[in-house]
N, C-alpha and C positions, 0 to 999 in steps of 0.2 A: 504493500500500500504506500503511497507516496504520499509526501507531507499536505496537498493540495488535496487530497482526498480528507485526509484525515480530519485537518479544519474544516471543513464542507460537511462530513458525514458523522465523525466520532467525535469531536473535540467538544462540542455543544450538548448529546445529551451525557456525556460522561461527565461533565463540571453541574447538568441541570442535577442527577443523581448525588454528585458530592452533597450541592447546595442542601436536597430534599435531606439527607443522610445524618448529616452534620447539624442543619437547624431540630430536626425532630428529635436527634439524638441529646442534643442539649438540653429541651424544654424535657423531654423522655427522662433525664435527670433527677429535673425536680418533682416528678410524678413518684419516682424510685426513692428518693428521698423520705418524700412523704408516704411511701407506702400506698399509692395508688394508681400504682400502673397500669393497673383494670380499666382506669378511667380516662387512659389516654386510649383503649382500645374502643373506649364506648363513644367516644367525640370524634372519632377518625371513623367509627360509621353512623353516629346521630348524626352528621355534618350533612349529609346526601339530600335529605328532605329538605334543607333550607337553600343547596346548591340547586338543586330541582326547580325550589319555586320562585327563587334569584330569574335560573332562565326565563322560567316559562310569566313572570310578569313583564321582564323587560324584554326576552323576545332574542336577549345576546348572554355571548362569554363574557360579558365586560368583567373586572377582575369586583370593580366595588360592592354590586346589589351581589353579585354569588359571595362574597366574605361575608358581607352584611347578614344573607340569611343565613350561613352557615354559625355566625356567630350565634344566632337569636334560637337557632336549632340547640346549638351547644346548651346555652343557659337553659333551654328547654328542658333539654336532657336529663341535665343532671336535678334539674326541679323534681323529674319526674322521678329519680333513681330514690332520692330523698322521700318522696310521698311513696313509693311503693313498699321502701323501708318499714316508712313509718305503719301501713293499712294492712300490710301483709305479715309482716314482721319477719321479714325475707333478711338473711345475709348481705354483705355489701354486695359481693359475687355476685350472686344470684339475681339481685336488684338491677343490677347494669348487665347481666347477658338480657335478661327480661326487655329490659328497656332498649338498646342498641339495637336488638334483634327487630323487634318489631318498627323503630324509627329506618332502621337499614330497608327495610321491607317497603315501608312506606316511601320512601326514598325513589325505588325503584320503581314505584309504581307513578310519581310523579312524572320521573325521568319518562314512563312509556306515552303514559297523557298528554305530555305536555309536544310530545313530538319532538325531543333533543337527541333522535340518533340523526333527524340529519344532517346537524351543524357536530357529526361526531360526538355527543353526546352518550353514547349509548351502555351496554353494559362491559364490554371490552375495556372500555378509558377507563371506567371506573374502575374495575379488577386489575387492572394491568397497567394504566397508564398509555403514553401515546409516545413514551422517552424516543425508540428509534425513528420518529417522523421530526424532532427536531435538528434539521438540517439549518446548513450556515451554507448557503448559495452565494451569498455577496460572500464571502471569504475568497482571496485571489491569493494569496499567500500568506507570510510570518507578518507580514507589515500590514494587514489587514487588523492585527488587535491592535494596532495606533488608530486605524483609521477611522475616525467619528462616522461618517456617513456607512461605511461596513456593519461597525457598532451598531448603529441603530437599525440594522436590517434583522439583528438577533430574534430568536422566535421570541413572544409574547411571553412566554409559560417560562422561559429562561429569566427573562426580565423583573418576572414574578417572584420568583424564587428568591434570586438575586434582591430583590426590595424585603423580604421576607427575611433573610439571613443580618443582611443589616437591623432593621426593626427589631429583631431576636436580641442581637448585641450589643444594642443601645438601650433595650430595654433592661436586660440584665445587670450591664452597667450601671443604670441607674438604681436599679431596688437590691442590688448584690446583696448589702448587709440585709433588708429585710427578706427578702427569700430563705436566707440563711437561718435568721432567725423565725420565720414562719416554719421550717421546715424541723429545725433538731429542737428549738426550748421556746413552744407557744406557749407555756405556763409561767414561763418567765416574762416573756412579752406581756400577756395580760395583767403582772404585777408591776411590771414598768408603763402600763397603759398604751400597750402595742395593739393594736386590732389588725387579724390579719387575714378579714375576710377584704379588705381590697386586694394586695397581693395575690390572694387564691382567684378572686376574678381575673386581674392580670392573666395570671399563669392561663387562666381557661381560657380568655380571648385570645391569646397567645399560640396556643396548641390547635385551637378552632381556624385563626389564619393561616399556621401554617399545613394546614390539612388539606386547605381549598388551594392553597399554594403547586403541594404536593401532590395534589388529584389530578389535577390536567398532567403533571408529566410521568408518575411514576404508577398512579392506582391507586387503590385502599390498602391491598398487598402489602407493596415496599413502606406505606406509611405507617401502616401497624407493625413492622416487622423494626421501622428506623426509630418507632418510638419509642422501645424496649431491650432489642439488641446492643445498640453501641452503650447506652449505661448498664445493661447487665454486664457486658462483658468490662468496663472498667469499674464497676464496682466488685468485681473478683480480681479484681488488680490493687486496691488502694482504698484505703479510708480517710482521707483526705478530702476535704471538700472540693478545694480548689483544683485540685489533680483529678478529682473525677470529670469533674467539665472538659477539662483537655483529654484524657483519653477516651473521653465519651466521641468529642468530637472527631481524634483523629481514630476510634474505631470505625465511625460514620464515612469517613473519608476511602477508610482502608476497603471498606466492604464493598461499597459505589465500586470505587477504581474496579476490583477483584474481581465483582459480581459483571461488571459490565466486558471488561477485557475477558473473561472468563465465556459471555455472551456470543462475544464479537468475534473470538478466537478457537473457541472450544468447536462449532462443527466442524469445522476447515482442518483443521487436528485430527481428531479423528475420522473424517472421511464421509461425515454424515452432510444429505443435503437438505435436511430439517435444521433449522436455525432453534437460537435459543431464545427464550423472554428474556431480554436485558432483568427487569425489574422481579423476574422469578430468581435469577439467578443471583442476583444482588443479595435476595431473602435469606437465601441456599447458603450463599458465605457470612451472611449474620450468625446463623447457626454452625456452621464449622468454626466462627472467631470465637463465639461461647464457648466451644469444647476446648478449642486452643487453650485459650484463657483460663478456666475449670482446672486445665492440667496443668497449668505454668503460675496457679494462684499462687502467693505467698502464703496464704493462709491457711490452704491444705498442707501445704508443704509443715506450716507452724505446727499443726495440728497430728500430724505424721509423727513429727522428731519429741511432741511432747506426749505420746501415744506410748513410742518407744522406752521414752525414760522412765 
């Protein structure tokens, strides 16, 4: 493959997958943190119903009314996770498969009403994503990433992303100390007069944008798989707060690259002329980085030599 190919065909969705990888793995974090990574699975499929009626009011992809309803889907969600709790007297678990399930369900059945398979809309993007159609056509070469008018030929759903990883990292920058302390000593907070049901909003409309973000290019797939993966696998590396967000993020990074080259390269290797799902395969190396990691923990390793003695 030649360098002009590659900017043209690979180099755009394998940096859109980093993007998706990397921002879900980070907010993925603070869900791990808190002990509710359940709940990043149930807002990456409550999100559908409010992505649904985003199109079908306004009729487009525009990025604003699909976030918008995606957001008000989310709060939905978890309103409803919380009354089902409360009527049924159901487990967290239980409450949000309950609820996700049936919001995911709903979802699709919007998406078929509303008529969004034929601006692509349909059930494929949502599963899978649309990663291998983001192509860089205006790319003429190396000097193409200088070049502004190139630049701005970038797909949409790249651009997306890219607004969404920023947003991520300006936001955390700013609420760093309180996340931290919403997440390990809310008993303390509430004796220093910290309330930290604004920050748990944050975090929700947070994980709710980058959902809608993440849904035009990779699926629901790789978004559940990015919001779990990269912080499972560095929280069996380090208990560290700070060090989790970074290996969170460069497991996010590692898995994209991996899953995607692994995509791009894997049938041609063996001989096969069935292609692979970029965004399957991406999943596929979230779960091999877990094993990785499980077996290279320090903490089994601790756990081993103090077994021993």
């Amino acid at each position: 493959m030649s360098t002009l190919d590659f900017l043209q065909l690979d180099l755009v969705p394998m940096l859109a997958a980093v993007l998706a990888c990397v921002t879900c793995g980070v907010l993925g974090t603070l869900l791990l943190l808190t002990r509710n990574s359940m709940m990043g699975d149930a807002i990456s499929h409550a999100v559908l119903p409010g992505i649904g009626l985003g199109f079908w009011i306004t009729g487009t992809r525009a990025p604003l009314p699909m976030v918008a309803g995606a957001i008000a889907a989310a709060v939905l969600a978890v309103g409803m996770i919380g009354l089902v709790r409360r009527l049924a007297r159901l487990e967290a678990g239980a409450a949000m498969g309950v609820v996700f399930s049936g919001l995911f369900a709903l979802g699709m059945m919007i998406l078929v009403w509303s008529g969004a398979e034929r601006v692509d809309l349909d059930l494929d993007c949502v599963l899978y994503g649309v990663l291998e159609t983001l192509i860089w056509p205006a790319a003429k070469g190396p000097e193409s990433l200088l070049d502004p008018a190139a630049l701005a030929a970038l797909p949409a759903e790249f651009l997306l992303l890219l607004g969404m990883a920023a947003v991520t990292c300006v936001a955390l920058a700013l609420a760093w100390k309180e996340l931290r302390l919403a997440a390990f000593d809310p008993a303390f907070g509430a004796v220093i007069g910290f309330d930290p049901r604004p920050v748990r909003a944050l975090l929700m409309v947070l994980i709710a944008a980058a959902c809608v973000a993440a849904f035009w290019a990779v699926g629901s797939i790789l978004v559940i798989a990015a919001l779990i993966g990269p912080p499972a696998i560095a929280r069996l590396l380090t208990d560290r707060y700070a060090t989790q967000f970074l290996l969170a993020a460069a497991a996010g990074a590692g898995m994209a690259v991996a899953g995607y080259g692994a995509a791009a390269l894997g049938p041609a290797a063996l001989g096969w002329a069935q292609g692979f799902n970029a965004a399957g395969m991406i999943a596929v190396m979230a779960g091999l980085g877990f094993a990785l990691a499980a077996w290279a923990s320090p903490f089994r390793r601790r756990r081993a030599a103090a077994s021993r003695a």
